[in-house]
Structure formats: structure tokens, C-alpha cells
C-alpha positions in Angstrom: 16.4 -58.6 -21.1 15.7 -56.9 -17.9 19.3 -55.5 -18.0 18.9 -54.3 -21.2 15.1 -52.1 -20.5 17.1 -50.7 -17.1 20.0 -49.3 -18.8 17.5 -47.7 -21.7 15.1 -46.5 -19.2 18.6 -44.8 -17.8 19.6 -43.1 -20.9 15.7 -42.0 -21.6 16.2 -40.5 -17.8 19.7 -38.7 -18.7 18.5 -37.7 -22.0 15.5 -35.8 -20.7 17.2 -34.2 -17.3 20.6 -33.1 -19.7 18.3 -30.6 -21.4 17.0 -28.5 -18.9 18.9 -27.8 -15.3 16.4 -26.9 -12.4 17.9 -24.0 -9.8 16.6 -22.1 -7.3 17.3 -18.3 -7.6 18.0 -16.6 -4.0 16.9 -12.5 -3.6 17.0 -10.3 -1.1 15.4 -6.9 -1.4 12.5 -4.8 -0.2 8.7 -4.9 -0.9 7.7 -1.1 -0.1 9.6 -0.4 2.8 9.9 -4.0 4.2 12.8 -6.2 3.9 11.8 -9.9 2.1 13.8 -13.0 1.0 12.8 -14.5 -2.3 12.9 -17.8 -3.4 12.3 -18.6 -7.4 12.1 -22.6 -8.7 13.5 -21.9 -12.1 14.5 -24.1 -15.4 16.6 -22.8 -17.6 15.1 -24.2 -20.5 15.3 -27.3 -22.7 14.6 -28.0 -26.6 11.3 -28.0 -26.6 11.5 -24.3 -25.4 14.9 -23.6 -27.6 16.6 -23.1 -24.3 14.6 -20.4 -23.1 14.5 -20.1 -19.2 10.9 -20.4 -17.7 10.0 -20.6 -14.2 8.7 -24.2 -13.7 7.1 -24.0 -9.9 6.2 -21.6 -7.3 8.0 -19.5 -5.2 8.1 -18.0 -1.9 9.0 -15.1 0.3 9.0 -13.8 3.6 9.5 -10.5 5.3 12.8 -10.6 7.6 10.4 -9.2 10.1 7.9 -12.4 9.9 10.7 -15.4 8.9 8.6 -18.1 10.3 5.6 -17.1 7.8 6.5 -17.8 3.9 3.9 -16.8 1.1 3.4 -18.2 -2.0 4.1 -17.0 -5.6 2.4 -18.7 -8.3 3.5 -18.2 -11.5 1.3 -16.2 -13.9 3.2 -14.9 -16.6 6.8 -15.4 -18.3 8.1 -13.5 -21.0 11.8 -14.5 -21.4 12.0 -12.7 -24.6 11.0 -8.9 -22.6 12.6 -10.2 -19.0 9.5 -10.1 -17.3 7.8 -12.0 -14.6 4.4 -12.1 -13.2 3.3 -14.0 -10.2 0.1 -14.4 -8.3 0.1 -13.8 -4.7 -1.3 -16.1 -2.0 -1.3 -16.4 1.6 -3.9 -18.5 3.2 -5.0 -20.3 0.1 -6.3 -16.3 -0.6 -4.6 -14.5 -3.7 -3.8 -11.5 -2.2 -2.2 -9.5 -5.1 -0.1 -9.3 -8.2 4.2 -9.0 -9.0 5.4 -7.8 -11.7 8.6 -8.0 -12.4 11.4 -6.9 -15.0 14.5 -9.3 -14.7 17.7 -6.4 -14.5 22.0 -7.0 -14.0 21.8 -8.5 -10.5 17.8 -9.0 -9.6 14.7 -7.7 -10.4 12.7 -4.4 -9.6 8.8 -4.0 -10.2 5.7 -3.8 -8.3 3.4 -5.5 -6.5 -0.3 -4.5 -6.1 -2.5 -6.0 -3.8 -6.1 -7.2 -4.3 -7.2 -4.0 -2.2 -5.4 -1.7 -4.8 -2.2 -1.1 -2.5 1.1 -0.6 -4.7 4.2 -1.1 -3.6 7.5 -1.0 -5.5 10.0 -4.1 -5.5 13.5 -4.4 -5.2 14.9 -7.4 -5.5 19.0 -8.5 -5.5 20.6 -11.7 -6.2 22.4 -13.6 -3.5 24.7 -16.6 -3.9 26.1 -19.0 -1.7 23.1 -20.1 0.5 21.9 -22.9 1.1 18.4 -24.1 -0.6 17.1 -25.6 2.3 18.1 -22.5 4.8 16.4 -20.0 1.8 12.8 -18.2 2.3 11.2 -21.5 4.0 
């Protein structure tokens, strides 16, 4: 009997982690003039969203300049139908301004206003071959 409720409770498990494969999606780009690396917790969708990709968690960035220091990206917004993103920024439990993002060939491009009205544009490009644990922490 016990056998039987581990090997369902295994299929239940595969079932519901077959449908929807979590990634993390690696940038590097510019915020204004400053370089940044970008770090996006993404899903790329199950049934219950007809495979739609949505971002599932936060991510984070850093300037190249301040690596040591990572701020937060809360997701906001995700339109997968229009390719665009919005995320909250934080930085000492603070939000401290706004992306917006259009999803394009190889990254993204957008802005990103701060709480103090400051706009700067983003530019960000895809990178592959890193490691997660060696990305944007």
C-alpha cells in the first residue's frame, strides 16, 4: 500500500513539473549609461496558461561597477501576448522605480523610471553559457 501512494505521489510530481520548465534568462546590457547583468526566473508556461511564458519570481541585477550589490525586480506586469514586461524596483526593501520592457530578437530594450522621475533607457542582450549560480548574485 505504501508502495503503491509513493509511486502515485511520483507520477502526480512528474505530471505537474512536465508542463511547465523553469529557466533563468541571463542579460547583459546598459541602464542609461551604466553597464548591468540581469537575471530573469522565468516559466515557460504550462496548461493552465496554454503554454504561455510568464515570469514566475523575481529577478535581479547589478551594475558591473557595483557586483557585490544585486537589486531586486519584482514582477508587476506580463503581457506575453504584446512581449512586454514590467517590474517593480527595490533596493533596501525601498521601491525605487519602474521597468518596462518590450521582449525583442536577442533581449529586451525599454525604460526604467525612478521614483524621483529619472528616465533612463534599457538595453538588454541575451547571454548563454553561464552558469546560474555565477549570474547577477
Amino acid at each position: 500500500m505504501i508502495k503503491r501512494t509513493l509511486l502515485l505521489f511520483a507520477l502526480i510530481i512528474s505530471f505537474v513539473t512536465a508542463n511547465a520548465a523553469f529557466v533563468q534568462l541571463k542579460y547583459r546590457g546598459t541602464v542609461g549609461p551604466y553597464a548591468v547583468e540581469v537575471a530573469f526566473n522565468y516559466n515557460t508556461g504550462g496548461a493552465d496558461t496554454n503554454y504561455r511564458p510568464y515570469f514566475t519570481d523575481d529577478g535581479y541585477y547589478r551594475y558591473a561597477s557595483h557586483s557585490d550589490r544585486r537589486i531586486r525586480l519584482a514582477t508587476s506586469n506580463c503581457d506575453a501576448s504584446k512581449s512586454t514586461w514590467t517590474f517593480n524596483e527595490y533596493s533596501g526593501g525601498q521601491r525605487t522605480g519602474r521597468w518596462t520592457l518590450k521582449s525583442t530578437r536577442d533581449g529586451f530594450t525599454g525604460t526604467f523610471v525612478t521614483t524621483a522621475g529619472k528616465k533612463y533607457n534599457v538595453k538588454l542582450y541575451n547571454v548563454t553559457g553561464e552558469r546560474d549560480w555565477e549570474w547577477a548574485w
